[in-house]
C-alpha positions in Angstrom: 0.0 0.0 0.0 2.9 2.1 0.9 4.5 2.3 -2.4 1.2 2.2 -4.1 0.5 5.4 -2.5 4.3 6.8 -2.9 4.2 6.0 -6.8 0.8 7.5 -7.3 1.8 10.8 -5.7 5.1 10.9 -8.0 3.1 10.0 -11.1 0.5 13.0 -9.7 3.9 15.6 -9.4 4.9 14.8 -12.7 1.9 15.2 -14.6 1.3 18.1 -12.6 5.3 19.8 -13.8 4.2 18.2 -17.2 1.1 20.2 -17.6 2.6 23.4 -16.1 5.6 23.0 -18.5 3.2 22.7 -21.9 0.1 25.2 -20.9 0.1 28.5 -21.7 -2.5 29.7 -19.6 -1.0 27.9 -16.6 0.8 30.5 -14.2 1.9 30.0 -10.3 -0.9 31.9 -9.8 -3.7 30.9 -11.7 -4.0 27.5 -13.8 -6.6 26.7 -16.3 -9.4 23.8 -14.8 -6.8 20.6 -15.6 -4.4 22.8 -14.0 -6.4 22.7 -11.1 -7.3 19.2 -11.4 -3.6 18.0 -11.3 -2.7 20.4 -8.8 -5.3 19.3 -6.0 -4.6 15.6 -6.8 -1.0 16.5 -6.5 -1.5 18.0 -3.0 -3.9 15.0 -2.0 -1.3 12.5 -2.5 1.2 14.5 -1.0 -0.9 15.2 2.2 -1.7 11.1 2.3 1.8 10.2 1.6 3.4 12.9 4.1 0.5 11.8 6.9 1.5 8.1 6.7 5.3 8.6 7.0 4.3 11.1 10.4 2.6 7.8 11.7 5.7 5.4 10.6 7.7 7.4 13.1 
């Protein structure tokens, strides 16, 4: 489950550095709606994956 998690959330960054690369609407502070898509499902992941390593400790 662990690394299920831990490759889903690296698959989410780099879509996420993969859209903001190629879109040219995209900026730090605004994104288009898949902008903001991959960016919440980015910071998801990254909330699940950085909860369960607090717990491992």
């Amino acid at each position: 489950m662990a690394d299920d998690l831990y490759a889903r959330y690296m698959k989410a960054a780099a879509a996420n550095r993969a859209h903001g690369a190629t879109c040219s609407w995209c900026s730090p502070g605004a994104r288009c709606e898949t902008g903001q898509h991959l960016a919440a499902e980015f910071a998801r992941l990254q909330d699940a994956y950085l909860k369960q390593q607090k717990k491992k400790r």
